[in-house]
MIDOSE-1310 file (N, C-alpha, C; in nm, 2 decimals, decimal comma, always signed):
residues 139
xxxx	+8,65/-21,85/+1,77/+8,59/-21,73/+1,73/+8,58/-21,72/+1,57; +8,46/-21,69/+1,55/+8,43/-21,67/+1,38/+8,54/-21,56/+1,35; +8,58/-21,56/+1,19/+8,66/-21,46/+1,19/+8,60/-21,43/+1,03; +8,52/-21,28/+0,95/+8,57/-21,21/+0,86/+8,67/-21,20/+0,82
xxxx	+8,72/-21,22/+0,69/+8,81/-21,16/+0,63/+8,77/-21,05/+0,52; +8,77/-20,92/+0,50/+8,75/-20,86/+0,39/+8,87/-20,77/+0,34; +8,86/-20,79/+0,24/+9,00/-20,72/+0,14/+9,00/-20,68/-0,01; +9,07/-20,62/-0,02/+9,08/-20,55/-0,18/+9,25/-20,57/-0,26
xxxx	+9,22/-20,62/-0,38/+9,34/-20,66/-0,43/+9,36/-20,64/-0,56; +9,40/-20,53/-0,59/+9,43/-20,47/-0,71/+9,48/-20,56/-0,83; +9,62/-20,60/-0,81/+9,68/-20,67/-0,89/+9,70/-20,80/-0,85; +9,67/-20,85/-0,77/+9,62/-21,03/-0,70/+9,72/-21,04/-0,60
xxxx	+9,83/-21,00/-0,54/+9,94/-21,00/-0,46/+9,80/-21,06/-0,26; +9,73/-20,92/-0,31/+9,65/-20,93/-0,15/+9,57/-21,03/-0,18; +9,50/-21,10/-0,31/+9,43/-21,22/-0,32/+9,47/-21,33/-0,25; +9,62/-21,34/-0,33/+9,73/-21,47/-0,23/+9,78/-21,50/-0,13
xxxx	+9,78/-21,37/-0,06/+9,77/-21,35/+0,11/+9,68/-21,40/+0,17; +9,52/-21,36/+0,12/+9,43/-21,42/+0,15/+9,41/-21,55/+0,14; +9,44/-21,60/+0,01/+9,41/-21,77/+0,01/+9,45/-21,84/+0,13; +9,53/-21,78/+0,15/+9,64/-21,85/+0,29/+9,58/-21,86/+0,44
xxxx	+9,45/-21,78/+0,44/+9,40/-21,72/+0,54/+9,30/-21,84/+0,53; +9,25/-21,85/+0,74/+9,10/-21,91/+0,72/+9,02/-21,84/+0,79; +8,88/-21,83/+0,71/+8,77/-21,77/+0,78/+8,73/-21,72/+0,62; +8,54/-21,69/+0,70/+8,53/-21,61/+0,55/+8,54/-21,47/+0,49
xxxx	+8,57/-21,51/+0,33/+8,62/-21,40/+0,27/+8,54/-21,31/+0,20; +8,57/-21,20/+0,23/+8,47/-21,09/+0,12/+8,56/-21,01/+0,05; +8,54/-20,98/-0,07/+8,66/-20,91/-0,16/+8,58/-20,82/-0,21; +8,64/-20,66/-0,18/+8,56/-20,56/-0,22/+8,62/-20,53/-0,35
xxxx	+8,58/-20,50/-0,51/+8,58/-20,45/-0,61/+8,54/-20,25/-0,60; +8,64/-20,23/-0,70/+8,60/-20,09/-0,73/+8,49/-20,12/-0,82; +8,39/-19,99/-0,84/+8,26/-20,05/-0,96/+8,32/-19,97/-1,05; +8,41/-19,87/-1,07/+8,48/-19,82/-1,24/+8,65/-19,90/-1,23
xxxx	+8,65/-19,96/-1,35/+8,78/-19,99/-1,36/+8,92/-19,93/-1,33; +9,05/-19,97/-1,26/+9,11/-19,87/-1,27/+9,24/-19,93/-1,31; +9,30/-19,81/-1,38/+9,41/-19,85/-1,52/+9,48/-19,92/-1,51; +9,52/-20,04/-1,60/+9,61/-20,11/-1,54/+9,76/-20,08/-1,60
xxxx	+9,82/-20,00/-1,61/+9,93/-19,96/-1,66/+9,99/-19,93/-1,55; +10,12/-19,99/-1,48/+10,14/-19,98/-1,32/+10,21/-19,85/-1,30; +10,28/-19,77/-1,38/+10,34/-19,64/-1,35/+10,21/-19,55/-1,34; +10,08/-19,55/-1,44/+9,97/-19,48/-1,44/+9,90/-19,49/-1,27
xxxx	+9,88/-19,63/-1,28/+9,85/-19,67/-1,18/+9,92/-19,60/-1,02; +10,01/-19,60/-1,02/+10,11/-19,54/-0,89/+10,05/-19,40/-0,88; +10,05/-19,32/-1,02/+10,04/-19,19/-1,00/+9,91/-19,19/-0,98; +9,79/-19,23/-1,05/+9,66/-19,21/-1,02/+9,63/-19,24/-0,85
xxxx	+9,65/-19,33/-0,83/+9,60/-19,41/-0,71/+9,68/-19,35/-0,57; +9,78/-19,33/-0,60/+9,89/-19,20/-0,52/+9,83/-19,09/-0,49; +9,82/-18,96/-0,60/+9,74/-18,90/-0,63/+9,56/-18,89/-0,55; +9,49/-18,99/-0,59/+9,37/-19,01/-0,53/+9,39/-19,03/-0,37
xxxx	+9,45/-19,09/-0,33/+9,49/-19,12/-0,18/+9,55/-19,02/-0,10; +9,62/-18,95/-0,15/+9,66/-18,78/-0,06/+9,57/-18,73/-0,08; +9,48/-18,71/-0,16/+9,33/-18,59/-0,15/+9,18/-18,68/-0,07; +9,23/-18,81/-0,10/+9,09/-18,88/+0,01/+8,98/-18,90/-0,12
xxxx	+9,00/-18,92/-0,21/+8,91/-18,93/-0,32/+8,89/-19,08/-0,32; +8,77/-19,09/-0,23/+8,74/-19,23/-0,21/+8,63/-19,29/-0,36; +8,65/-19,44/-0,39/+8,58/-19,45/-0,54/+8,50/-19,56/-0,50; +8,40/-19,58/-0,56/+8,24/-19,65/-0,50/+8,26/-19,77/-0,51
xxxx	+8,25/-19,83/-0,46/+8,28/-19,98/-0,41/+8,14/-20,13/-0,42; +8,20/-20,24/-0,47/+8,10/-20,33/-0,47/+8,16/-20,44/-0,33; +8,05/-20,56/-0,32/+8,16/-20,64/-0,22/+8,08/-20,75/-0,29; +8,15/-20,88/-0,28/+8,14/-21,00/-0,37/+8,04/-21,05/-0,33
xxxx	+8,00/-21,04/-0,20/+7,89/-21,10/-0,11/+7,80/-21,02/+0,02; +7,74/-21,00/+0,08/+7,65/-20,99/+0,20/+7,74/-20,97/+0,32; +7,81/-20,91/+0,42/+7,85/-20,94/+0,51/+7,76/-20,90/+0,61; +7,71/-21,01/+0,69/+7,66/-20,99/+0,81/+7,76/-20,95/+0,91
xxxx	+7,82/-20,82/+0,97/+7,89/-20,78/+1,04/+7,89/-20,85/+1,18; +7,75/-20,84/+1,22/+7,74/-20,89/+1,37/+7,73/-21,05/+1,39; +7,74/-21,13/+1,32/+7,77/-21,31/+1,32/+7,96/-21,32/+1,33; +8,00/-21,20/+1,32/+8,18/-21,23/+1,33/+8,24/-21,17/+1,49
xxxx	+8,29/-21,21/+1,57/+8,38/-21,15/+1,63/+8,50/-21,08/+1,60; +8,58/-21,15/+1,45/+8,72/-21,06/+1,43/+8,62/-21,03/+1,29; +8,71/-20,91/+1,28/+8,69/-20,81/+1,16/+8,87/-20,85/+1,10; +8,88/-20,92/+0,98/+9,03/-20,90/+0,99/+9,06/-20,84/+0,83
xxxx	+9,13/-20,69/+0,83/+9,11/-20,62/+0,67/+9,27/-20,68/+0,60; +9,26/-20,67/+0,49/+9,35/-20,69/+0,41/+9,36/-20,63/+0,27; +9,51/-20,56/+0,30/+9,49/-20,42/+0,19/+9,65/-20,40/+0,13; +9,65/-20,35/+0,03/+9,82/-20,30/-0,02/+9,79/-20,17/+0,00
xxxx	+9,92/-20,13/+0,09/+9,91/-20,00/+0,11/+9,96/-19,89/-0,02; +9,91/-19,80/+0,01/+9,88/-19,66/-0,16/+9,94/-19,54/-0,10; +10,06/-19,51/-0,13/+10,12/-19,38/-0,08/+10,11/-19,36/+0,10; +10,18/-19,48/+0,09/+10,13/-19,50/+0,30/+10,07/-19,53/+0,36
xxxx	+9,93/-19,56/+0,32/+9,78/-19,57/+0,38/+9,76/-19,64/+0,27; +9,63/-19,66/+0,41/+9,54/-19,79/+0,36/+9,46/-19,82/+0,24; +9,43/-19,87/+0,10/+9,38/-19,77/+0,02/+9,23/-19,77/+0,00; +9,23/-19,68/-0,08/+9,07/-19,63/-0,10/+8,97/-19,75/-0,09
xxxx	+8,94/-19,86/-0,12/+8,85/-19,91/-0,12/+8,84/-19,97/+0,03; +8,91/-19,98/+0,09/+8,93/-20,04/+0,20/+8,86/-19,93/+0,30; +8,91/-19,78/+0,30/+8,82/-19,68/+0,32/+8,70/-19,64/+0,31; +8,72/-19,65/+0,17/+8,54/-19,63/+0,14/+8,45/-19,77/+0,19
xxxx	+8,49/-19,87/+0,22/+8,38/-19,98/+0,29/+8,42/-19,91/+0,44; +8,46/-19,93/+0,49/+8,48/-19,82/+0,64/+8,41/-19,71/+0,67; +8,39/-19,65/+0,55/+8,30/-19,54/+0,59/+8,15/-19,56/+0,53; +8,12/-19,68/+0,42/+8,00/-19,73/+0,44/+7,93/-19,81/+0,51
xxxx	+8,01/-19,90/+0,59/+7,98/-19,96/+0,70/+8,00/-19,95/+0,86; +7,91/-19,94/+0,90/+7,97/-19,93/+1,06/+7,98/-20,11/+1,17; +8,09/-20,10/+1,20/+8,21/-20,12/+1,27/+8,22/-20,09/+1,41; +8,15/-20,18/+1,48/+8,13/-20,18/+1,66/+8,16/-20,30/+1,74
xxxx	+8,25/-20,29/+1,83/+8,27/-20,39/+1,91/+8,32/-20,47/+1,94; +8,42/-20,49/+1,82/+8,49/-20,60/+1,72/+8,61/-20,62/+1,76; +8,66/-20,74/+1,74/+8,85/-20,72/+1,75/+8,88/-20,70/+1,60; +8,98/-20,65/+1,59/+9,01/-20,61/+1,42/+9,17/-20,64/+1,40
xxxx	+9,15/-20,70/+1,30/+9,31/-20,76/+1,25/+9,31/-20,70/+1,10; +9,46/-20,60/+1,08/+9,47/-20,54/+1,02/+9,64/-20,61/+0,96; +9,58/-20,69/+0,82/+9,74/-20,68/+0,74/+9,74/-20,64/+0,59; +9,88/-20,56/+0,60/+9,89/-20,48/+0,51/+10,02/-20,51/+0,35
xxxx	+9,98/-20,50/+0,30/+10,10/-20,55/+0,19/+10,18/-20,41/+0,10; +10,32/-20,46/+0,12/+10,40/-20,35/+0,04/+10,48/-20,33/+0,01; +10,57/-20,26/-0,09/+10,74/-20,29/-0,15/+10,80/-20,26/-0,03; +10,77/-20,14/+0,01/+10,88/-20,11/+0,09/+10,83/-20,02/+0,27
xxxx	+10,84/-19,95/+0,26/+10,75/-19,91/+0,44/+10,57/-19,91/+0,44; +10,55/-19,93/+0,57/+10,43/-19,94/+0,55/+10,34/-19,79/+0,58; +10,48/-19,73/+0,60/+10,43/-19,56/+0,61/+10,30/-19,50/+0,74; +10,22/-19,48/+0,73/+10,16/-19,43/+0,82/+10,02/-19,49/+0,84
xxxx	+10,00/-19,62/+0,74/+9,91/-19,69/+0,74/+9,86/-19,73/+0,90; +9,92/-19,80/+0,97/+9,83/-19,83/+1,12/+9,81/-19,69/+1,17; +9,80/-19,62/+1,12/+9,80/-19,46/+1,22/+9,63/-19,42/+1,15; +9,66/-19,43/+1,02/+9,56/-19,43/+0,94/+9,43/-19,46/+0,97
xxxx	+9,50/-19,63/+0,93/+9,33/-19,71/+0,96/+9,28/-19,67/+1,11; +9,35/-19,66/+1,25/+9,35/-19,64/+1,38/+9,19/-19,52/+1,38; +9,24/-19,41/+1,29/+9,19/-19,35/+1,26/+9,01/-19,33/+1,18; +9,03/-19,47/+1,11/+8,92/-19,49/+1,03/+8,80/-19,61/+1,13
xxxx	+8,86/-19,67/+1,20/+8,79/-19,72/+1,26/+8,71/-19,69/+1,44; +8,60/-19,75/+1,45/+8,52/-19,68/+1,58/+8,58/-19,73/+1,68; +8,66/-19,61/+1,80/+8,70/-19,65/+1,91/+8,64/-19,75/+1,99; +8,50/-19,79/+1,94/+8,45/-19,90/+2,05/+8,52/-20,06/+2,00
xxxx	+8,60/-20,04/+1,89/+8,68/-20,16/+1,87/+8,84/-20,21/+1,91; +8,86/-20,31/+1,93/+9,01/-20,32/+1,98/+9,09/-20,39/+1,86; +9,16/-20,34/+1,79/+9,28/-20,40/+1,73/+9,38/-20,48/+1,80; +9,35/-20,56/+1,72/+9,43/-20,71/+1,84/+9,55/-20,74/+1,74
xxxx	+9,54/-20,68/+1,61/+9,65/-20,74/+1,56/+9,74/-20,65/+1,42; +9,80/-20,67/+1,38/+9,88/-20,55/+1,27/+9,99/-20,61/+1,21; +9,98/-20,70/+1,10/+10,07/-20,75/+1,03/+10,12/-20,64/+0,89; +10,23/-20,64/+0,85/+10,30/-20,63/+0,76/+10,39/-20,74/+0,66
xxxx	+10,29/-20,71/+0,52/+10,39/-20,83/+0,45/+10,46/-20,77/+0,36; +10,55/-20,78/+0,33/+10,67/-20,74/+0,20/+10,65/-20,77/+0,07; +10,64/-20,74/-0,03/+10,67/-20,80/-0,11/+10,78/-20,75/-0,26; +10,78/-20,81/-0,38/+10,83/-20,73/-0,45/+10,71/-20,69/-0,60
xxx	+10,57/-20,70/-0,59/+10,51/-20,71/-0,64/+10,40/-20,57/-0,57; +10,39/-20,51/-0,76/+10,32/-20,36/-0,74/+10,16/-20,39/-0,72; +10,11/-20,32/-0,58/+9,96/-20,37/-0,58/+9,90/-20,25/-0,58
């Protein structure tokens, strides 16, 4: 089965998750910078994620959705959930049919993230899978 990978990686933690991965990769960028000062960071991006203040998004490459059977996302979770850019491609792309593999990176709980994304994506898909990785690195 062909497998998508698309993911967003703030401070490179979710990049190196990815390297590890096979299938191809799409890396979505925010198109305005966002701070890199990581206390700023926590509170901005904290902040922005409890009110849903999704931020415009680029992607490295073209994804032809329908040449993949797995959709598999990869994201550091942001006050719980999944974060914004990972969202905002979800709600600019539609997402049918698919099996979807969902891993998530984070210091400490993964909070309500699978409940979340469950949420963000079209019931006509089945999530086959839901990893959690640990780490000690702020993403």
């Amino acid at each position: 089965m062909k497998e998508a990978i698309i993911y967003y990686s703030l401070n490179g933690h979710v990049k190196d998750i990815v390297d590890e991965m096979s299938g191809d990769k799409f890396e979505i960028k925010t198109k305005n910078k966002i701070i890199s000062n990581k206390a700023l960071q926590m509170l901005t991006l904290g902040f922005m994620t409890m009110i849903s203040n999704r931020p415009k998004i680029i992607v490295d490459k073209t994804i032809e959705i329908d040449k993949y059977d797995i959709i598999h996302f990869v994201t550091p979770i942001w006050a719980g959930k999944v974060s914004l850019p990972i969202k905002s491609f979800l709600e600019e792309n539609i997402i049918e049919n698919k099996n979807i593999k969902l891993t998530v990176s984070c210091n400490g709980s993964d909070g309500a993230a699978e409940y979340d994304f469950i949420k963000l994506v079209d019931q006509s898909n089945e999530i086959i899978e839901y990893n959690v990785i640990k780490n000690n690195r702020t993403e």
